[in-house]
N, C-alpha and C positions, 0 to 999 in steps of 0.2 A: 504494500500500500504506500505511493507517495502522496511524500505533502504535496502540495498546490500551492499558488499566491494570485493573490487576483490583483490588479494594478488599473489603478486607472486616473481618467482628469474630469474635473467637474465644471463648468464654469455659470456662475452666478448671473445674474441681473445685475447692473449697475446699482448702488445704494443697499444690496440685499443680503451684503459678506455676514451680519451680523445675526442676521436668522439664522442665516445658512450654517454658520458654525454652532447656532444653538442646536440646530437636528443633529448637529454631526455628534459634538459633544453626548445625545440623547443615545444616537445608535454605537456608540464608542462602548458606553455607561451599559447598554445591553446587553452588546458582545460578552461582555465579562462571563456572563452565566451560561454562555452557548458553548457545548461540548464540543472539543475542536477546533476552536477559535484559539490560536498560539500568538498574532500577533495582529493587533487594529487598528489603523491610523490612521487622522485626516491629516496633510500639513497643508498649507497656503502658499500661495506661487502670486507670481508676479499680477497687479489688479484682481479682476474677477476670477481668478482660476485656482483651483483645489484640484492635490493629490490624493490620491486615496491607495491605503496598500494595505494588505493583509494575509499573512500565512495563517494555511489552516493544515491542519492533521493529513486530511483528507477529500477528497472528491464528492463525498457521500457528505464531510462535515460544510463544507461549501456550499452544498445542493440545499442543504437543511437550512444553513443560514437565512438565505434566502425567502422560505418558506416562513419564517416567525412571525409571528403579529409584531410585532416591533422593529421588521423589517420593511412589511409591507406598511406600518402607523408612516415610518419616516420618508419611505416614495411614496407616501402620499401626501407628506409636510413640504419636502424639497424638492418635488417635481415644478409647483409652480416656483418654485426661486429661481428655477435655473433658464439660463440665455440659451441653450443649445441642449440637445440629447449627451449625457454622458458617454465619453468611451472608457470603454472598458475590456482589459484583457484577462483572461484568465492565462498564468505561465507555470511551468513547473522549475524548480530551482536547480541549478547545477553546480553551483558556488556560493559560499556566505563565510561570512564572518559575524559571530554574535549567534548564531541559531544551529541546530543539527536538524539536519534534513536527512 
């Protein structure tokens, strides 16, 4: 079973960095409790735009994420904040530092 990371960019509405960090903060504060979740993070990029990354266990712990009510509470908070559809990749890791894979 490999871990997975999912990676992606977000980017906001003009004026709306400060919502937008409040869901993230909300689905950050979630993850804590979801099986599988190793590592969750939003960080902030240059104006409207957010990273987003996260190692998970598993493919299955990934799939599930996704499925929560507290997943789907936050696409439905930060869907209108944002300027653009999010990209987002799913990758599997081949090198780190700081984590075992």
């Amino acid at each position: 079973m490999s871990k997975v990371t999912m990676i992606g960019k977000i980017t906001c509405q003009e004026g709306k960095g400060e919502a937008m960090e409040a869901v993230f903060a909300d689905m950050a504060e979630a993850s804590r409790e979801e099986p599988g979740t190793e590592i969750y993070t939003y960080l902030r990029g240059d104006d409207n735009t957010y990273w987003f990354f996260a190692l998970m266990s598993s493919q299955e712990a990934l799939q599930a994420h996704g499925q929560t009510d507290a997943m789907k509470q936050a696409m439905a908070a930060f869907g209108p904040l944002m300027a653009s559809p999010p990209e987002m990749s799913v990758t599997t890791p081949v090198a780190a530092n700081g984590f075992e894979f």
